[in-house]
C-alpha positions as CSV (number, residue, x, y, z in Angstrom):
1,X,-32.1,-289.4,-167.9
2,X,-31.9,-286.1,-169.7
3,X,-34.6,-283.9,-169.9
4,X,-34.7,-280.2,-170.8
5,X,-35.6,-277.0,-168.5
6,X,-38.4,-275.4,-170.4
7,X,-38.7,-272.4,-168.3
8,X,-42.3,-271.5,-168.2
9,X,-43.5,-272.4,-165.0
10,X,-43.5,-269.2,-162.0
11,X,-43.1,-271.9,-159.8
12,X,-39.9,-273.3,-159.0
13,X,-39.7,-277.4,-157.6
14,X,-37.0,-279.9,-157.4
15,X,-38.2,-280.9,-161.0
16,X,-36.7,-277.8,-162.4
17,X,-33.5,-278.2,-160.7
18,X,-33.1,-281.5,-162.0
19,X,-34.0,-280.6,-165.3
20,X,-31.7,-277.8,-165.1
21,X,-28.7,-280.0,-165.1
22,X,-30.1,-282.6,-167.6
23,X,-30.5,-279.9,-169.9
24,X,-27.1,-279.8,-170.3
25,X,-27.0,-283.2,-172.0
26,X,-25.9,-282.1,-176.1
27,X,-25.2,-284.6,-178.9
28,X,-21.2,-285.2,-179.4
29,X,-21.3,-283.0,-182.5
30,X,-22.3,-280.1,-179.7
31,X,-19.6,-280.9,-177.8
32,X,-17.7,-277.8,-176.7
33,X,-14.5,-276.8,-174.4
34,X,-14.9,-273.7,-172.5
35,X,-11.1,-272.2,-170.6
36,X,-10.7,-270.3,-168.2
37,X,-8.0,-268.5,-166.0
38,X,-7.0,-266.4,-163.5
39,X,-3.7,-264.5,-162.9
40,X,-2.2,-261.7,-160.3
41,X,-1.1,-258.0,-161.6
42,X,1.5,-256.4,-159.9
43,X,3.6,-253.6,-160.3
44,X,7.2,-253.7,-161.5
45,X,8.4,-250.9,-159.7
46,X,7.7,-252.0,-156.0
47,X,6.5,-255.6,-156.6
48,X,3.2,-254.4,-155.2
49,X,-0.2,-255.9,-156.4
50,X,-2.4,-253.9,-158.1
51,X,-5.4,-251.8,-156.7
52,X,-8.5,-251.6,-157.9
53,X,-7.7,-248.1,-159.1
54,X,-4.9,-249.9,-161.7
55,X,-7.9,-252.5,-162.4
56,X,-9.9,-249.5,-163.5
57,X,-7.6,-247.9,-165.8
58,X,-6.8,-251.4,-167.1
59,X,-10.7,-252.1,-167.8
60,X,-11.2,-248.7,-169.2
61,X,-9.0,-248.9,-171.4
62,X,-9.7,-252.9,-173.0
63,X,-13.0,-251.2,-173.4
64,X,-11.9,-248.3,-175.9
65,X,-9.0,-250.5,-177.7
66,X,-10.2,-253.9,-178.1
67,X,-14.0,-253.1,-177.8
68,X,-15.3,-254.8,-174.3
69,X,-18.3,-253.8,-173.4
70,X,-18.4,-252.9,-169.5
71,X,-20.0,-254.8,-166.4
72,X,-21.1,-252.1,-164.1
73,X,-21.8,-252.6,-160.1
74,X,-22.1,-249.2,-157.8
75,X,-21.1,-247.2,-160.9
76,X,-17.6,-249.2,-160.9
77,X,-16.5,-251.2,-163.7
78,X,-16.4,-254.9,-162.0
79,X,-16.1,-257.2,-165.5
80,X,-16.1,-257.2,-169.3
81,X,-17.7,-258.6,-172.0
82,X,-17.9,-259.4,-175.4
83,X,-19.9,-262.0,-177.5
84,X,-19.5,-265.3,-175.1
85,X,-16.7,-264.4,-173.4
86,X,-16.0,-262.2,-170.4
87,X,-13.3,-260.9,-168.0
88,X,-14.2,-261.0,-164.4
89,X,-12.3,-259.3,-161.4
90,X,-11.5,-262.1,-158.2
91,X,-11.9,-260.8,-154.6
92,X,-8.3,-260.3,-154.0
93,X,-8.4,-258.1,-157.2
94,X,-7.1,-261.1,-159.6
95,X,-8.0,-261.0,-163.3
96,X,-10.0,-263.9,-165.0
97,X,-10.6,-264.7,-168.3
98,X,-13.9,-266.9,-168.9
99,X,-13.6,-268.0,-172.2
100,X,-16.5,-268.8,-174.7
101,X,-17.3,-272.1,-175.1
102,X,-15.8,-273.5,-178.9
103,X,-15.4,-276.5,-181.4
104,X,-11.3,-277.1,-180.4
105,X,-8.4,-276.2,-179.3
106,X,-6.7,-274.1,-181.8
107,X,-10.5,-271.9,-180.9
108,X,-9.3,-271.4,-177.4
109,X,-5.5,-271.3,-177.2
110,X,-6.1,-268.0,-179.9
111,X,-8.6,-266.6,-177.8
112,X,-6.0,-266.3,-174.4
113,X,-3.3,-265.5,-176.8
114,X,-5.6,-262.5,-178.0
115,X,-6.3,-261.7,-174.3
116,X,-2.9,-261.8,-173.1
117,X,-1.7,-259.7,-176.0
118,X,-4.7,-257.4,-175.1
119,X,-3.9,-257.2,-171.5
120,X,0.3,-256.9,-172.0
121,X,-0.4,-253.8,-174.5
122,X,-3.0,-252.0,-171.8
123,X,0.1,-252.4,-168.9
124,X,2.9,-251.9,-170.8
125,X,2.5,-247.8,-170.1
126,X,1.6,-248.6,-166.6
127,X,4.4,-250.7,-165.8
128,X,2.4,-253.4,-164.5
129,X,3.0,-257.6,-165.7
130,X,1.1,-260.3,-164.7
131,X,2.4,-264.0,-162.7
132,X,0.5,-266.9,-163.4
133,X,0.9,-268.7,-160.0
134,X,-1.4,-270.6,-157.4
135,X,-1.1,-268.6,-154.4
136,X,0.2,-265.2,-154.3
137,X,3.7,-265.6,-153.1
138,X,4.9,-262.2,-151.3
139,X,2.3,-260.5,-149.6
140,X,0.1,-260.6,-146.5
141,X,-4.0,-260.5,-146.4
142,X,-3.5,-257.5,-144.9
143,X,-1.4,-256.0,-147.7
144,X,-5.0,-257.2,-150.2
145,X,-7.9,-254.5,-150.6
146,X,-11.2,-256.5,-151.1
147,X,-12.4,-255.8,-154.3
148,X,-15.5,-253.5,-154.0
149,X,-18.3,-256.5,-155.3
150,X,-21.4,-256.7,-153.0
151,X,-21.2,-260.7,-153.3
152,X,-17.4,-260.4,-152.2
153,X,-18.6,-258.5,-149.0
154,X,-21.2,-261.2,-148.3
155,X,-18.9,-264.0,-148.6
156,X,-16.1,-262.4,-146.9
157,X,-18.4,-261.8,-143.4
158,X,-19.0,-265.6,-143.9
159,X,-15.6,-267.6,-144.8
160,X,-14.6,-266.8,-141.2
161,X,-17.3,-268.5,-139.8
162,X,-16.9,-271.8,-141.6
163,X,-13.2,-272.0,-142.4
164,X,-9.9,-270.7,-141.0
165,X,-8.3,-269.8,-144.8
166,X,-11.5,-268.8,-147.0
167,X,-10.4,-265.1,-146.7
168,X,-6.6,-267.3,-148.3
169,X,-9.1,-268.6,-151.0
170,X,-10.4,-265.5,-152.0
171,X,-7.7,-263.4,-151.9
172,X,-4.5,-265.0,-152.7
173,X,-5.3,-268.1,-154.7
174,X,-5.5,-268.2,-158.6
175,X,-6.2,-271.5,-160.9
176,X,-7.2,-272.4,-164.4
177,X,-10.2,-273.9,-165.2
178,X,-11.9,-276.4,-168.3
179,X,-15.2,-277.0,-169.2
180,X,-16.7,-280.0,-170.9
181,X,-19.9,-281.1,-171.9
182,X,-21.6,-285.0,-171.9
183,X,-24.1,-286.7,-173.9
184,X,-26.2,-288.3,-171.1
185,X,-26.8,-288.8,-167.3
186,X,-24.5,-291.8,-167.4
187,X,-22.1,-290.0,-169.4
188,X,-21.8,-287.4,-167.4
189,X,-21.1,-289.8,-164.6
190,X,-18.5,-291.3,-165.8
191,X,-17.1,-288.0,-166.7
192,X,-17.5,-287.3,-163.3
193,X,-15.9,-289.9,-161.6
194,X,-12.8,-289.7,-163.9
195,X,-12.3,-286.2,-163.4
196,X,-11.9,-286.5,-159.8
197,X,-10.1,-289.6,-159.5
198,X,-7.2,-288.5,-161.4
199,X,-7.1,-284.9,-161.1
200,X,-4.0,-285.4,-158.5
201,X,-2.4,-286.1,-162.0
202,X,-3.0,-282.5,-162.7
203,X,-2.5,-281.5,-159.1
204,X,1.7,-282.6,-159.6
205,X,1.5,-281.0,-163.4
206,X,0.4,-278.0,-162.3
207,X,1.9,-277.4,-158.5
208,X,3.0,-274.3,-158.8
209,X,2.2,-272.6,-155.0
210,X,5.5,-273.4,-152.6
211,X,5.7,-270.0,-150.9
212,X,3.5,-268.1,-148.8
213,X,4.3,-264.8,-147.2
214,X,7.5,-265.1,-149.0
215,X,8.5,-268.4,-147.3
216,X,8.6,-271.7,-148.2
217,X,5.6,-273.9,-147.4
218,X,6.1,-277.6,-146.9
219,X,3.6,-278.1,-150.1
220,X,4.2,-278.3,-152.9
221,X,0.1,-276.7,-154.0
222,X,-0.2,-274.8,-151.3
223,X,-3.0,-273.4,-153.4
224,X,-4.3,-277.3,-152.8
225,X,-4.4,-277.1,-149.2
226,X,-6.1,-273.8,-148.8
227,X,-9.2,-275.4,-150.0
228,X,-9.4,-277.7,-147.5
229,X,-9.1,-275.2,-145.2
230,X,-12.6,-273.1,-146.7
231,X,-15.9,-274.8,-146.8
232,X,-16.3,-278.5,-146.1
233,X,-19.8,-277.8,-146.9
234,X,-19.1,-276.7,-150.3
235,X,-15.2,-277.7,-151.5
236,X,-13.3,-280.7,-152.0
237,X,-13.9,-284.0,-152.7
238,X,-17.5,-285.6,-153.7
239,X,-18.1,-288.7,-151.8
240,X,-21.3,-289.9,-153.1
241,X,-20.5,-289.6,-157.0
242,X,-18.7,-293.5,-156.8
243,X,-22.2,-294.9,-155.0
244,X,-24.5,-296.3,-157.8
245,X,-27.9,-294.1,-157.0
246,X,-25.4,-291.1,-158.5
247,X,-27.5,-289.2,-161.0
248,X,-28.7,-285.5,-161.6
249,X,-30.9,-285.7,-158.8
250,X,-28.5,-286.8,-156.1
251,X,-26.4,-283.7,-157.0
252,X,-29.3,-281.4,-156.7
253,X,-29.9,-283.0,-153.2
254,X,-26.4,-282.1,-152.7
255,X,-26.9,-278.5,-153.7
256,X,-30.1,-277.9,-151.6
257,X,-28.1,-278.9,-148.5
258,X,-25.4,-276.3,-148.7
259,X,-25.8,-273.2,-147.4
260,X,-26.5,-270.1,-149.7
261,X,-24.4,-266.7,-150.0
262,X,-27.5,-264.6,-151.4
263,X,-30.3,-263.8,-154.1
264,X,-30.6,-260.9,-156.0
265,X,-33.2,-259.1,-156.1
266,X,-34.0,-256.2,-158.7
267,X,-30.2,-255.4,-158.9
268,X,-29.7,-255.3,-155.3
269,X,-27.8,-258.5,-153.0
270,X,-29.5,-259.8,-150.2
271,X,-27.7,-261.8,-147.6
272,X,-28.6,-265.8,-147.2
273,X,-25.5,-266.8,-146.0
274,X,-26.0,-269.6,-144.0
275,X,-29.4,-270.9,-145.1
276,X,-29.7,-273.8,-147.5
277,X,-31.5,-274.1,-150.8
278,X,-33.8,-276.6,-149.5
279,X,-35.0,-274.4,-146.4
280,X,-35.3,-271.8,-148.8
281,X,-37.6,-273.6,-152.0
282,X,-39.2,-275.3,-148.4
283,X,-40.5,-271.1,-147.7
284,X,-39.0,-271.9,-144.3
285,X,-36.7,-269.1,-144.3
286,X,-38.1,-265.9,-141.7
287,X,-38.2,-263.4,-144.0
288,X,-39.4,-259.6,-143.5
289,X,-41.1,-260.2,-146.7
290,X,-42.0,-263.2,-148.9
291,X,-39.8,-263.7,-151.5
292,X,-40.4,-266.5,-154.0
293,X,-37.7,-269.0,-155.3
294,X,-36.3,-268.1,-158.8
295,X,-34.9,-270.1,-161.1
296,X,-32.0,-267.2,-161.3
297,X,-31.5,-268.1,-157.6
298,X,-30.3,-271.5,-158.3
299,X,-28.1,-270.9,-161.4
300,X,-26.4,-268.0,-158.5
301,X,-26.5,-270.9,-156.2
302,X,-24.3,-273.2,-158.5
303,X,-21.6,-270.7,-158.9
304,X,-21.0,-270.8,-155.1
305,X,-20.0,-273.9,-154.6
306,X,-16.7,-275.3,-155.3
307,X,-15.9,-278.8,-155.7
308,X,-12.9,-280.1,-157.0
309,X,-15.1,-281.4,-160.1
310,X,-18.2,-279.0,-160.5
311,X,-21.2,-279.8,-162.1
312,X,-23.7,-277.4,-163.9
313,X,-25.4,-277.7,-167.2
314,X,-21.6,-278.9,-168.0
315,X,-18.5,-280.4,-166.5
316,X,-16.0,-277.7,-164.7
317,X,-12.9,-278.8,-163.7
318,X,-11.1,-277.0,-161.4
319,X,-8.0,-279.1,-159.9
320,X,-5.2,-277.0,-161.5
321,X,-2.8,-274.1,-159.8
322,X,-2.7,-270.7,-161.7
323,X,0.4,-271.4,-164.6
324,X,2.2,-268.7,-167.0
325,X,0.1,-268.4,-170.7
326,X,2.4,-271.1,-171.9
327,X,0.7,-274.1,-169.8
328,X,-3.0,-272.4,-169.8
329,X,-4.2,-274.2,-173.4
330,X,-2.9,-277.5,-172.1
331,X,-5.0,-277.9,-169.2
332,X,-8.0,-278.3,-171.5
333,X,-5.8,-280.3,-174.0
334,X,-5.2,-282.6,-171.5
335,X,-8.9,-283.3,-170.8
336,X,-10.2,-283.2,-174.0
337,X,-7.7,-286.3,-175.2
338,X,-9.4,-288.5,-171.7
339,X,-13.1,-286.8,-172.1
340,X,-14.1,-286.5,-175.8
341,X,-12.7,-290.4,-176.8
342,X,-14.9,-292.6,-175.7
343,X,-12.3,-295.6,-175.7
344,X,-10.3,-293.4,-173.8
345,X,-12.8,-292.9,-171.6
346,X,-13.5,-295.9,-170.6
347,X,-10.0,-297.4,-170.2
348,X,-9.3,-294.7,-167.8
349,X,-12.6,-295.2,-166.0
350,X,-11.6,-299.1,-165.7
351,X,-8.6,-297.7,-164.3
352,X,-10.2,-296.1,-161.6
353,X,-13.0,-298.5,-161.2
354,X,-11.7,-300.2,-158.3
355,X,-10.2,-297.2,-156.2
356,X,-12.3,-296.3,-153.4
357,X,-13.4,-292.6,-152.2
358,X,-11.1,-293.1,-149.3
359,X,-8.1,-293.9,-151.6
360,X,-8.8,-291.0,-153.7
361,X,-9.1,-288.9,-150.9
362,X,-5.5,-289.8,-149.8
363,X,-4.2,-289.4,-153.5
364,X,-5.2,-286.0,-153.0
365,X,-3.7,-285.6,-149.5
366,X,-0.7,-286.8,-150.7
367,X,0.1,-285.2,-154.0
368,X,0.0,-281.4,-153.1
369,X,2.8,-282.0,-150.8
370,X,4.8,-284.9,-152.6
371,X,4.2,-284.1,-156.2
372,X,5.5,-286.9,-158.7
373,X,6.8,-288.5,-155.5
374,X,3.0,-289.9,-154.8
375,X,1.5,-292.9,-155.3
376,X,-2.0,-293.7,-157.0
377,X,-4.3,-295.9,-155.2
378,X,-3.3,-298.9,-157.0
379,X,0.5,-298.1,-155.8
380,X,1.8,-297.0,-159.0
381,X,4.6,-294.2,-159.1
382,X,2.6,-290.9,-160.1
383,X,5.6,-290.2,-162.6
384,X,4.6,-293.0,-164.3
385,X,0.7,-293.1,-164.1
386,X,0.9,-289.5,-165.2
387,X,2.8,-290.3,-168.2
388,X,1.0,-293.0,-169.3
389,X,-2.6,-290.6,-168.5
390,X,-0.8,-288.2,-171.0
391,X,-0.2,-290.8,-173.7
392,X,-3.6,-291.5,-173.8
393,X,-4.7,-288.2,-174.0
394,X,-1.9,-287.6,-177.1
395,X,-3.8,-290.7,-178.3
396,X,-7.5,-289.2,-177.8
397,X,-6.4,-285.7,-179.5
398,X,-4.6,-287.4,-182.4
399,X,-8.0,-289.5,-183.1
400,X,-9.5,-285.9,-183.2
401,X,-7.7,-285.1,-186.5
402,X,-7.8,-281.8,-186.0
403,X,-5.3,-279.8,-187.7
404,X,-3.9,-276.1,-188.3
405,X,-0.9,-274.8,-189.6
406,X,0.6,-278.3,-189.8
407,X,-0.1,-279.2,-186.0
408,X,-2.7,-281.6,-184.7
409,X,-4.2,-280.6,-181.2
410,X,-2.1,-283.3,-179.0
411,X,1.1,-280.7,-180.0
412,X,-0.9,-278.3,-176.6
413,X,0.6,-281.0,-174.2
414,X,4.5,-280.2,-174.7
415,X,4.5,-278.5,-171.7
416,X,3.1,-281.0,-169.6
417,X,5.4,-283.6,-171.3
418,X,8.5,-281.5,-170.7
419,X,7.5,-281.0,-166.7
420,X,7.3,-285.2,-167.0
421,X,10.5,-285.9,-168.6
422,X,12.1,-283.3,-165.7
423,X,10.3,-285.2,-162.7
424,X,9.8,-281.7,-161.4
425,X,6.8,-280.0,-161.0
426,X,6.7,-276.2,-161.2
427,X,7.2,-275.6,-157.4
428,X,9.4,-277.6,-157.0
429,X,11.9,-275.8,-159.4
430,X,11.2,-272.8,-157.9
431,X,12.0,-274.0,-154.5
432,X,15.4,-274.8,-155.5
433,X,16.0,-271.7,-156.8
434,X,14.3,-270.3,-154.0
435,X,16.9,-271.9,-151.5
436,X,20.0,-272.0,-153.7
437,X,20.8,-269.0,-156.5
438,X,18.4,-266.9,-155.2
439,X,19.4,-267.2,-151.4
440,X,16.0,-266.8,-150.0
441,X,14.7,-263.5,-151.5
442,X,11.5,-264.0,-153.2
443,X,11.4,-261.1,-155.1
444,X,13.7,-262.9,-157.6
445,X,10.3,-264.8,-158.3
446,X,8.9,-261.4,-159.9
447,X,11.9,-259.7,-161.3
448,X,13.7,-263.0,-164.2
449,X,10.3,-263.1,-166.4
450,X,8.9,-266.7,-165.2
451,X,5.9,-266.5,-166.1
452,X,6.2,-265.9,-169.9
């Protein structure tokens, strides 16, 4: 059921939480897509990523050219923003657009055209480009400055503690990200459960992380298998989203049992990290002082955890490796065609109906290292389930009849068609070039304009 968060009460109950999701529930008319994506810097001359220094510079200057308005921490520029949109800086010192949510796809795909035209024209004079990849593919963590953000710090004491590669996560990983909305509780379910079951599909499209510390990895996402190796209490796979009591609720259970990073309290950070939500709303935290739940405290708390499929007062779906501009507007093309029909909806969701978590869970396993070599749950080649998930997203968009300049919004998938009709994902063209013309040297990665 869907109700609305009204805000006026002080005091903050699982009610409000609930409520806090549902009120995300809009009519299809209100139906929006939302894109984001992040991407390294680096500098041509040396191959070096860039410092937070260059980042600076960079910032300044999209602020007196293109009018962003600045996000100041410590008197350091640490984001941008303008109207609904904003450009956030990643712990490793990676770039990220969050774009506003809007009506279609011809909305977004001008909106990171803008931005990367923007952001080329700032770093031309500083001889700096930008690689749209999953992991970072030359350097060390010890070659990677954290970027000066108190809840970077605060994070960065903790990853250790809970996962071997969280400081990998931070750092070195990239992705691109879409954003969806639902009518309904049972909407948003199914929703849900689609997204998750067949993101592999976008796993193989968008594998794009082979190397790490300029080697070859035996994955194919390595990007993929650093998440497993952060949080178990917060990443990955959703378990209890296929069991029938799955509702708002049950997620907000899930939420008040993972441990916090911190609040923020009158512009300053203090640490929770390691306490849950639950002990926290509970007032069974020791604290020097008492400090009341706020619903701000929760929104923060949402952003910190990061399931493959993440659920806020909207649908984030986070499954894809980092890509060059060219594949970044059809990552939500792709989603919209499966998540805005609702016939095409629901034949995918009878698709997946019968596959259990464990299966999915092994569909995952399976496809960052394999790619289009995996097999779905119901033993089908992933070549050919994935095709066949695309031509019913072509057939969703077309429905759409959206049009400009003579092209309806299903034209955003040619990329991911063309990476079908090849059988090769990303990485695993740049592992043969990796092993044949360019003998081994992955600088050749930075240096022939890939990532156009």
């Amino acid at each position: 059921m869907c109700k609305g968060f009204t805000g006026v009460t002080d005091v903050l109950s699982k009610e409000n939480l609930i409520a806090k999701l549902s009120s995300g529930c809009k009519v299809k008319k209100d139906w929006r897509i939302g894109t984001e994506h992040e991407k390294f810097g680096f500098k041509k001359k040396d191959l070096r990523p860039i410092t937070f220094d260059d980042i600076q510079k960079i910032f300044s200057e999209l602020c007196s050219k293109y009018k962003w308005e600045k996000i100041i921490e410590n008197r350091k520029i640490i984001g941008l923003k303008k109207d609904a949109t904003s450009i956030t800086l990643e712990p490793g010192g990676q770039i990220e657009l969050s774009g506003a949510p809007v009506k279609n796809l011809f909305e977004t795909c001008k909106e990171v055209n803008l931005h990367q035209d923007e952001l080329n024209a700032v770093c031309r004079n500083y001889e700096i480009e930008f690689m749209g990849i999953g992991v970072l593919p030359k350097w060390k963590l010890s070659d990677l400055k954290l970027m000066p953000k108190k809840r970077y710090e605060i994070m960065s004491k903790y990853m250790p503690q809970v996962g071997e590669m969280g400081l990998d996560m931070m750092k070195r990983t990239t992705t691109i990200q879409a954003n969806f909305d639902f009518a309904s509780e049972s909407d948003m379910k199914k929703k849900f459960r689609v997204a998750q079951s067949i993101q592999p599909v976008i796993i193989a499209l968008y594998a794009n992380s082979p190397f790490i510390e300029g080697k070859l990895t035996q994955f194919l996402s390595y990007r993929s298998h650093i998440w497993t190796k952060t949080d178990n209490d917060r990443c990955g796979l959703l378990p209890f989203i296929y069991e029938d009591d799955f509702s708002f609720e049950r997620y907000v259970d899930y939420l008040l049992d993972v441990p916090m990073y911190f609040i923020v309290r009158n512009n300053k950070y203090i640490d929770f990290s390691g306490k849950n939500f639950k002990q926290f709303l509970e007032k069974k935290i020791k604290l020097d002082k008492l400090i009341e739940p706020e619903m701000k405290d929760w929104e923060i708390h949402l952003t910190t955890v990061f399931p493959e499929v993440r659920l806020k007062s909207f649908l984030e779906l986070r499954g894809a490796d980092g890509g060059p501009w060219s594949r970044v507007c059809a990552l939500p093309a792709f989603w919209t065609g499966i998540l805005y029909d609702e016939e095409i909806l629901d034949q995918v969701s009878s698709i997946i109906k019968p596959w259990s978590f464990d299966q999915v869970k092994n569909f995952y396993k399976e496809v960052r290292i394999n790619g289009f070599n995996s097999y779905t749950p119901d033993k089908e080649n992933l070549k050919n389930f994935s095709k066949k998930i695309i031509d019913l997203s072509s057939i969703g968009l077309k429905k759409r009849n959206i049009e400009n300049a003579g092209k309806t919004e299903d034209s955003f998938l040619e990329p991911l068609i063309e990476i079908i009709k090849s059988g090769e994902s990303p990485a695993l063209k740049w592992k043969k070039l990796y092993l044949n013309q360019w003998s081994n040297n992955i600088d050749m990665l930075y240096t022939n304009n890939y990532f156009k």
